[in-house]
C-alpha positions as CSV (number, residue, x, y, z in Angstrom):
1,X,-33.4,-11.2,27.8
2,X,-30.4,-9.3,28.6
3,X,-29.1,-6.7,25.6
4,X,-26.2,-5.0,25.7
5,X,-25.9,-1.4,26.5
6,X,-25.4,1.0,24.3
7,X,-22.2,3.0,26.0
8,X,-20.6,-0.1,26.7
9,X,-20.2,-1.4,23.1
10,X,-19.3,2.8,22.6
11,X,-16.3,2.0,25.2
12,X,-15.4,-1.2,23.5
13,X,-15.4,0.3,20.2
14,X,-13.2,3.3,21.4
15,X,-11.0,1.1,23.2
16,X,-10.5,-0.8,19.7
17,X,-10.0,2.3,17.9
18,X,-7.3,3.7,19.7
19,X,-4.0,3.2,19.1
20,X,-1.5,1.5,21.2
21,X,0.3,3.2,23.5
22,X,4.3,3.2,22.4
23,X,4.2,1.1,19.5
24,X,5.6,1.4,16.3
25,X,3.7,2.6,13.4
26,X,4.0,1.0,9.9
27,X,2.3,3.0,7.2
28,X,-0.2,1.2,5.3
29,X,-1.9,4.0,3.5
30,X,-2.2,4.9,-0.5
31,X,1.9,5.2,-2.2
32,X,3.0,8.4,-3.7
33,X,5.6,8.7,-5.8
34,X,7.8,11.7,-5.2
35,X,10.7,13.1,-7.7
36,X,13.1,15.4,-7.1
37,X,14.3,16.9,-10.5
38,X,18.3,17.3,-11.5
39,X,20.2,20.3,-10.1
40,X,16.6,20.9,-8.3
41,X,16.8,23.7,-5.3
42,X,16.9,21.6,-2.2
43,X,15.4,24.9,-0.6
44,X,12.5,24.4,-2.2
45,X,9.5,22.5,-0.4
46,X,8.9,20.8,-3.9
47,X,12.4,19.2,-4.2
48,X,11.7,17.9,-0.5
49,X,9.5,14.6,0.4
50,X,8.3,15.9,3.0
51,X,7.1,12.7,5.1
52,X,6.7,14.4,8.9
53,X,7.5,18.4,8.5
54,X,10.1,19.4,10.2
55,X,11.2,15.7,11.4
56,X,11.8,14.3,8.5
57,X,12.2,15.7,5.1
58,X,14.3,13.5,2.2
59,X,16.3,15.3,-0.7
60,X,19.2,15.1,-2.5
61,X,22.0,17.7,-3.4
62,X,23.4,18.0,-6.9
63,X,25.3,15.0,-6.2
64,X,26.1,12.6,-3.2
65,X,23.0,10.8,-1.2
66,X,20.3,11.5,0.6
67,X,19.9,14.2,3.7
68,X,17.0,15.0,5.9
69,X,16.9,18.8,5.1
70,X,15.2,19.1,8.7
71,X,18.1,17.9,10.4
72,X,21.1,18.3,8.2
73,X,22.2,20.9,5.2
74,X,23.7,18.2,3.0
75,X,24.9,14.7,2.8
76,X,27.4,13.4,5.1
77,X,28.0,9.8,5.0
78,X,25.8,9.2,8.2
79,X,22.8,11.1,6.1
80,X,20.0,11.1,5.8
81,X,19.8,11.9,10.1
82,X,16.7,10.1,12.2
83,X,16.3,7.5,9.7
84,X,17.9,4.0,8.5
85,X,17.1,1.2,6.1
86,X,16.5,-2.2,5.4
87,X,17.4,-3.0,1.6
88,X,16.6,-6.2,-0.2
89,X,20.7,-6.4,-0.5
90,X,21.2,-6.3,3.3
91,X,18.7,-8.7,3.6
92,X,18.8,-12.5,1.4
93,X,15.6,-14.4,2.0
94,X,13.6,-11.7,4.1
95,X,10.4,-10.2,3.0
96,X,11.5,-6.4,2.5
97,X,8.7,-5.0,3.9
98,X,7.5,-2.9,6.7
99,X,5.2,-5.1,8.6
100,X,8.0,-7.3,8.4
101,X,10.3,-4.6,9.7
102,X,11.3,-7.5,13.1
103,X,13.0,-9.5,11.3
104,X,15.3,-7.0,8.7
105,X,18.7,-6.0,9.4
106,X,18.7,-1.6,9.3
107,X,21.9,0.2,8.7
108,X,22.7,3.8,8.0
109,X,21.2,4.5,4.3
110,X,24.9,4.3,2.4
111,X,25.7,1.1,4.3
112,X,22.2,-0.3,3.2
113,X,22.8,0.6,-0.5
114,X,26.2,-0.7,-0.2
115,X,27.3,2.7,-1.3
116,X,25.5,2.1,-4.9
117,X,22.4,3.9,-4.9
118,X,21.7,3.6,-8.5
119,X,22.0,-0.4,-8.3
120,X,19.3,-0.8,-5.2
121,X,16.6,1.0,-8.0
122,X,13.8,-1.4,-8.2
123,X,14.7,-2.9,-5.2
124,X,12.0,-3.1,-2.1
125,X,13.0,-1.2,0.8
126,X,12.1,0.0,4.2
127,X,12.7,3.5,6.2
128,X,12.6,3.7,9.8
129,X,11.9,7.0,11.4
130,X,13.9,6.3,14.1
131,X,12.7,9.5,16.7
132,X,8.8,8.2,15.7
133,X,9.5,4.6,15.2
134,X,7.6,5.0,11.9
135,X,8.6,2.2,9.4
136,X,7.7,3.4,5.8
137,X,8.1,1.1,2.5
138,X,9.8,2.3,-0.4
139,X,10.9,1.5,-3.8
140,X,13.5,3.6,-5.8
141,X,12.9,4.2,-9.5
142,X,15.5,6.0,-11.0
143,X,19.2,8.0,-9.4
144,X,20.9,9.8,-11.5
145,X,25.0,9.6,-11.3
146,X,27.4,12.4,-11.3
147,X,27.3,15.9,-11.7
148,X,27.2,16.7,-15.8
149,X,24.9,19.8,-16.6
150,X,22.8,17.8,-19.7
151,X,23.4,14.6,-18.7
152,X,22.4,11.9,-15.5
153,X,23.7,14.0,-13.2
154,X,22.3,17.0,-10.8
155,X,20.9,14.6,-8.1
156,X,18.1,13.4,-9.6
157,X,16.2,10.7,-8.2
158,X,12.8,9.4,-7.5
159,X,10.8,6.7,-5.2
160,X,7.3,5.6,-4.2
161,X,6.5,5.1,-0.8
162,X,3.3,4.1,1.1
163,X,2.0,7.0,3.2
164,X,0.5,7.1,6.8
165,X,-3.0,5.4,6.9
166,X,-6.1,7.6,6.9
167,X,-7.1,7.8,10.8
168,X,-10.7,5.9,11.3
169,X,-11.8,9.4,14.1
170,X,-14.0,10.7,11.4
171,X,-15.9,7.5,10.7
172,X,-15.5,6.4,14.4
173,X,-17.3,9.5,15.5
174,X,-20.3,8.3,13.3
175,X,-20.6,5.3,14.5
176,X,-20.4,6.5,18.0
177,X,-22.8,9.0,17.1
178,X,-25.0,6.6,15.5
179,X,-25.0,4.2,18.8
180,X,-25.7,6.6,21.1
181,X,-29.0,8.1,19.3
182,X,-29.8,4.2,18.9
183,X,-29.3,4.0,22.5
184,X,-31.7,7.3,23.5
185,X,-34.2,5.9,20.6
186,X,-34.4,2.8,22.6
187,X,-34.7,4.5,26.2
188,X,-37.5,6.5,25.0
189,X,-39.6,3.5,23.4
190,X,-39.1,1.6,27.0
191,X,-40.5,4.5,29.0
């Protein structure tokens, strides 16, 4: 009876484990919720969601919309740079969601939220980081309007989004490791 051999099911598990080559990514991984307090420094890593440093970094000035503070220093009305959305709005009868990301219509973000940030709260969304060809969902749950010290204003806002999916190398190496001492275990019993 033929078995099979240890390093090739190690090659066909690698070979399943690695990613394609020049695909997209759609993060599947455990949603945070990140808040960026009114009147909040923007300078500040902690007023930042910070989804790829340096690439991509969402905030909000006192007022206006989003900006990628690693491309831009405030909102223009192409903001936020390297990135553009799919909204529920833009989008009757589609599934808003990233693995569905094919068959949404993207648009710069103020043209998604048909200028009305505040009315696309609750409302599924997805991101696309266009430089990565990352698709990211997200959910906004509160934007404040205005500017009034006291009141709504101050550029509050606040979203969940899913993050990137834990990479398998750590319990891929196990395995791996696991097969090949299985494989010398068996080598030494047959000599």
């Amino acid at each position: 009876m033929n078995r099979p051999c240890a390093p090739l099911l190690m090659l066909l598990l690698a070979a399943a484990l690695a990613p394609p080559a020049a695909a997209e990514t759609i993060y599947t991984g455990d949603p945070i919720t990140f808040t960026k307090q009114a009147f909040g420094d923007v300078s500040d890593a902690a007023n930042r969601d910070i989804i790829i440093p340096g690439v991509v970094e969402l905030t909000r000035g006192d007022s206006g919309g989003l900006f990628n503070f690693a491309a831009e220093d405030f909102y223009t009305g192409s903001s936020p740079a390297d990135t553009e959305w799919a909204f529920e709005v833009g989008n009757p009868l589609q599934t808003v969601r990233a693995g569905n990301f094919a068959a949404l219509s993207f648009a710069p973000w103020a043209t998604a939220v048909s200028n009305n940030p505040p009315a696309r709260v609750g409302e599924d969304a997805v991101l696309h980081i266009i430089s990565q060809d990352i698709y990211v969902d997200v959910t906004f749950l509160s934007w404040n309007r205005g500017t009034r010290v006291g009141g709504l204003g101050g550029g509050g806002f606040s979203y969940s989004r899913a993050t990137a999916a834990p990479e398998p190398t750590a319990a891929a190496l196990l395995l791996l490791a696991g097969l090949a001492a299985l494989s010398r275990g068996r080598a030494r019993t047959r000599g």
